[in-house]
N, C-alpha and C positions, 0 to 999 in steps of 0.2 A: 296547762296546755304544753303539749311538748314544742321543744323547739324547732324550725322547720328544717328541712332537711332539702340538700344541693347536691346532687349527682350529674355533673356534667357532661357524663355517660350515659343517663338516663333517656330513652325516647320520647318519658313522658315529659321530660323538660325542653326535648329537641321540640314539640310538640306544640307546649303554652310555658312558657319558662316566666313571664309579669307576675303572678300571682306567689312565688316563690320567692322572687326581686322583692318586690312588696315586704312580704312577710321579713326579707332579712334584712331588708334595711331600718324596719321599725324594732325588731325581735334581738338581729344578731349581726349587730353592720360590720364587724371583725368574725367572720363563722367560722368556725374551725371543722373540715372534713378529718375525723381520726385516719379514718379505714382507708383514704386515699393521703392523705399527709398532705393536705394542702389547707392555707387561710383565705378566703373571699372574704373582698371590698367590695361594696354593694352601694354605698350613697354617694351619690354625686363630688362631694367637696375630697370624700377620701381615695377616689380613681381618682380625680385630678391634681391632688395633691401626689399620689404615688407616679404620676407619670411626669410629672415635673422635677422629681427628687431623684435622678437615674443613679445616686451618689448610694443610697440606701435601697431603693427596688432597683437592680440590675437586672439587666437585658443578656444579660454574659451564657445563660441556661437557654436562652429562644424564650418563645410565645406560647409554646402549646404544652401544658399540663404532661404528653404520655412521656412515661419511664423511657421507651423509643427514642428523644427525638430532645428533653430535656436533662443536656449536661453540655461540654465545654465545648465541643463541636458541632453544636446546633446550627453554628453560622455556613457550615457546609451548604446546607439548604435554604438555610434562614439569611444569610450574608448580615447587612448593619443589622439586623431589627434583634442579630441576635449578640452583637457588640455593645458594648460601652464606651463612651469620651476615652480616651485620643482616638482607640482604633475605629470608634464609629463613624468620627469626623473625617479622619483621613479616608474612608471608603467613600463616605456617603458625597466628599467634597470630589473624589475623583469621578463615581459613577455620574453627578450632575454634571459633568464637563459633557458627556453624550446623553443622555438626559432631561434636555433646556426645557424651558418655557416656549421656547419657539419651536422646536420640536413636536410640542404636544399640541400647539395651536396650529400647528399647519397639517396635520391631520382631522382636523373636523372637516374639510370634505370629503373626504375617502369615507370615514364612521360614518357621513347622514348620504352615502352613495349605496354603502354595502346595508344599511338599516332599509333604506329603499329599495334594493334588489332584494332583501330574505322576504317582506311584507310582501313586494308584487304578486309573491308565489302565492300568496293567500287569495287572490282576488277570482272571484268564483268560487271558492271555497265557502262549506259553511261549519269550518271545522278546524281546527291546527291545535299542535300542543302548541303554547307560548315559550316553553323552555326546549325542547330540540327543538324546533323550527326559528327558534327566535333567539333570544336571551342567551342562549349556550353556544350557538355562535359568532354572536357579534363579536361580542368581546376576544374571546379567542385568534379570531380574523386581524382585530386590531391591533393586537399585543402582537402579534405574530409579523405582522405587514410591519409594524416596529422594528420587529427583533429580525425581519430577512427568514422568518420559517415558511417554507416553498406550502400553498394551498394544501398539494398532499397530505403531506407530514399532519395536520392540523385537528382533523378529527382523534389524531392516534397520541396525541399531545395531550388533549382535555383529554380523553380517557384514562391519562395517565395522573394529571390533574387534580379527577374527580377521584380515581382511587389514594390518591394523598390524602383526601380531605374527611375520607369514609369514614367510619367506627362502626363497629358492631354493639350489639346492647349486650351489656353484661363482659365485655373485653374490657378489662383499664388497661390497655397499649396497643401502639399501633398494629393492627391487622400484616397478616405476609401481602397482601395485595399492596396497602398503601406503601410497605419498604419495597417491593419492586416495581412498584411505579417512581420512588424518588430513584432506584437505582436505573431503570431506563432513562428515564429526563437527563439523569447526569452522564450517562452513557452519550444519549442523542446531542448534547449540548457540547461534550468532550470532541463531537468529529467534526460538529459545526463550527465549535469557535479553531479546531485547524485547520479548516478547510477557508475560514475569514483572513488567518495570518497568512493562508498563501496567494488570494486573491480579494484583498479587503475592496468591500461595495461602500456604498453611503448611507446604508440602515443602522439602527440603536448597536450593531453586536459591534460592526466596525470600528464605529465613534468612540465603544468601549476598550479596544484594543488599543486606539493611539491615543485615549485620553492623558495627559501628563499636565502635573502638577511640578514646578521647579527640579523634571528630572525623576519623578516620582510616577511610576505607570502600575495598571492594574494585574496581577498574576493570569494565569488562569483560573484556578482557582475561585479566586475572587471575580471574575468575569461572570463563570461558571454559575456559581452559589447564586449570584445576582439574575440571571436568566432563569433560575428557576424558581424565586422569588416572583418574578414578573407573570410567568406562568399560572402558578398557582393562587400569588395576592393579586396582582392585574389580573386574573382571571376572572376566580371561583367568585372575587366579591362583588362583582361587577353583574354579573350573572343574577349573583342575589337581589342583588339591592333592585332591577328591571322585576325579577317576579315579585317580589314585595310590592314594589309601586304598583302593578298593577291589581294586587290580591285586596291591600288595602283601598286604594280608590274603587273599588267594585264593591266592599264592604261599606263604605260611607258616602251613599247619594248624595248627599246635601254637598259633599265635598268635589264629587264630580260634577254636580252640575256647574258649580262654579266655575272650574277649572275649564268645563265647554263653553260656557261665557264668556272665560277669559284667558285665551292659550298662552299669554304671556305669564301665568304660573307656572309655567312648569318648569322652573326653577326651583320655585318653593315647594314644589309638590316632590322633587329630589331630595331636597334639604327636609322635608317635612319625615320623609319614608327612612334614611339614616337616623334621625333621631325615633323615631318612635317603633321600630325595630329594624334596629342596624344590621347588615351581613355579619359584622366583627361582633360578638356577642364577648366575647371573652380573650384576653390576653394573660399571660403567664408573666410572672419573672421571682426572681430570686433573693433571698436580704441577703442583704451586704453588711449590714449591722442590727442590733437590736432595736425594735421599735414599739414602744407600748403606743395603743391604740384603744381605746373603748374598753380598756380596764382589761386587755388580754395583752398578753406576750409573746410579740413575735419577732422570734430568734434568727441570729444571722445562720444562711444557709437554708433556713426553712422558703417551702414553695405558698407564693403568693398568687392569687388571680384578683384580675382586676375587670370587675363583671360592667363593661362599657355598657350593656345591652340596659342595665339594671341601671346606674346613673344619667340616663337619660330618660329613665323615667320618673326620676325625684322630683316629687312634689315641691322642693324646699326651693327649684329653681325651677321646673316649666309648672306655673298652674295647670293644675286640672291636665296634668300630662300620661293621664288614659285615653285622651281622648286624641282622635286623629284631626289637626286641624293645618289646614296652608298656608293660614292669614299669621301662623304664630311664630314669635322671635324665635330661632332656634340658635342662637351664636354662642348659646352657652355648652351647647352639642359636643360631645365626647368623642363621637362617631370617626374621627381622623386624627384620633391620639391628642396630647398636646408635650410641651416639650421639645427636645433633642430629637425627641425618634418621632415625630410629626409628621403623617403620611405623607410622604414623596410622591406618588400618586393622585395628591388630592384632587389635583386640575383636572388628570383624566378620567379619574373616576365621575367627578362632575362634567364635566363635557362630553363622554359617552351617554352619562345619565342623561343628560338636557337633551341634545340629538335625536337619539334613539326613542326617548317617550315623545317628542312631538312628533316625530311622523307615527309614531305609534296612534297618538291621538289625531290626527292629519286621515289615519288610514282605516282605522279599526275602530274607531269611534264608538261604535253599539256594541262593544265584544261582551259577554256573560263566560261567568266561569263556571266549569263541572264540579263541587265541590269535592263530588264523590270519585273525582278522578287526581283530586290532590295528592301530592308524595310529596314529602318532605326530606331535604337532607339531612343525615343525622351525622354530627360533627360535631367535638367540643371548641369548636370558636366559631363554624359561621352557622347562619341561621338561614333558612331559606328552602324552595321547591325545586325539587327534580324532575316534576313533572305537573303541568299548567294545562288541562284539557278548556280548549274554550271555543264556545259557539259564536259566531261571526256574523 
């Protein structure tokens, strides 16, 4: 039998990408794509180990496989996620100065205000997409009401967003759309953050201007790059991971009924939906030295992925982990990196999540989805729908 074959350009992997995961982690847990010049990590122990090692897989090239967007100015766009130790720390140690903990906790009433206001609109209705009506703009609202981006501006942002994140079938590099959507962002973000130096407010961009460490403050630049990080990772995956949870809980009754039993799941039912297909399906980086793995060779310089989507389905640590279930440990979850570059996000992504799907389940309780009206994003790192027809 031949051996299976990974194209992270492919629609038919945007599509069902488990059966491929499967296949390489028993087959080919080091795979080697020639024709794109990259190596996949596929089982569990070997993404966690490379995301702990940042000494030997470097983050210095970005996250995302295209010719585009991976080489030494990635962090343009990318900011830390596309750094390494010292420079990651010192970014990553000043953006948490506006950033906090408390920051992100004093926003969960505003997210279960604005999740309340987009569902109202549903009521009489026996109809709504779930992703424009729903999902596609919470997040966006949030991030934004964060970052000081005026209501307006907000639709014309995710649009920009969403053509970042695009690919075409059969293109290995980024599309002219997605480069002029990062070149708007950094445009719109260039007049915003001097338009903050001259009259700084109390939102995320401000806090990011006067953040200083021993004398040590953030560029623009670095401001910049980090706002549109926020954008498009506080965005696109937050987006995903609401259509996911609700595509899967509609797929497994046994699993909804429980969770109307018991609303104090949906926590788990958050944690349940990242691990068992995560928005981040796939991350990039770079060797920094030689590393044999699984009797193959790979060389410093060469492109590495680290298929998160695929070690969260290894059997060797979730049993029986085809299966969607809420009651299960997931702490072994991949879903929010581990390491140095350990999602900064992680609290909001989870506190949007929890939020949003309880009133979700609070409001729309009986919703049925259109199958035949499913769209799916096609993207090499996130997984997820662009469009969610559903009956109410």
């Amino acid at each position: 039998m031949a051996l299976p074959h990974y194209d992270p350009y492919a629609y038919e992997i945007h599509e069902d990408p488990f059966p491929t995961y499967a296949r390489l982690r028993e087959e080919a847990p080091a795979y080697r794509n020639e024709a794109l010049r990259f190596w996949a990590l596929s089982r569990h122990a070997d993404v966690l180990a490379a995301f702990k090692d940042w000494q030997r897989f470097s983050s210095r090239f970005g996250v995302s496989i295209d010719t585009g967007t991976f080489h030494e100015n990635a962090s343009a766009t990318m900011s830390f996620l596309a750094m390494d130790p010292p420079r990651h720390d010192r970014l990553r140690a000043l953006v948490s100065k506006g950033f906090t903990p408390r920051r992100v906790a004093e926003i969960e009433p505003r997210i279960r205000s604005l999740a309340i206001e987009y569902l109202d609109t549903f009521a009489g209705a026996d109809r709504c997409d779930f992703i424009r009506d729903f999902a596609g703009k919470l997040p966006m609202d949030v991030i934004s009401e964060m970052l000081g981006v005026p209501a307006a501006d907000r639709a014309m942002l995710r649009g920009w967003a969403d053509d970042m994140v695009h690919r075409e079938e059969g293109v290995h590099s980024m599309p002219q759309a997605a480069i002029e959507g990062g070149l708007h962002a950094l445009h719109y973000f260039s007049e915003m953050l001097a338009e903050r130096r001259k009259k700084p407010g109390n939102d995320l961009t401000a806090a990011l201007v006067t953040a200083e460490i021993d004398g040590d403050r953030l560029s623009d630049r670095e401001i910049i790059g980090f706002l549109i990080l926020m954008v498009v990772a506080g965005n696109e995956t937050t987006t995903k991971l609401l259509g996911n949870a609700l595509y899967w809980l509609w797929r497994n009754p046994e699993q909804r009924a429980l969770l109307r039993r018991d609303p104090t799941l949906v926590p788990r039912w958050v944690e349940e939906t990242l691990r068992y297909d995560n928005s981040t399906q796939a991350l990039a980086r770079v060797m920094a030295a030689d590393v044999e793995l699984h009797g193959k060779k790979l060389r410093e310089g060469d492109k590495v992925v680290l298929l998160v989507g695929s070690g969260n389905r290894d059997e060797r640590v979730f049993p029986d982990a085809d299966r969607y279930d809420l009651m299960r440990d997931t702490s072994a979850s991949l879903s929010f990196g581990q390491g140095v570059h350990f999602c900064l996000g992680a609290s909001l992504a989870r506190l949007e999540g929890r939020v949003a799907l309880e009133e979700v389940l609070k409001r729309i309780p009986q919703y049925e989805i259109d199958p035949a009206g499913l769209v799916r994003v096609h993207s090499v790192n996130v997984r997820g729908f662009s469009a969610m027809p559903l009956s109410l």
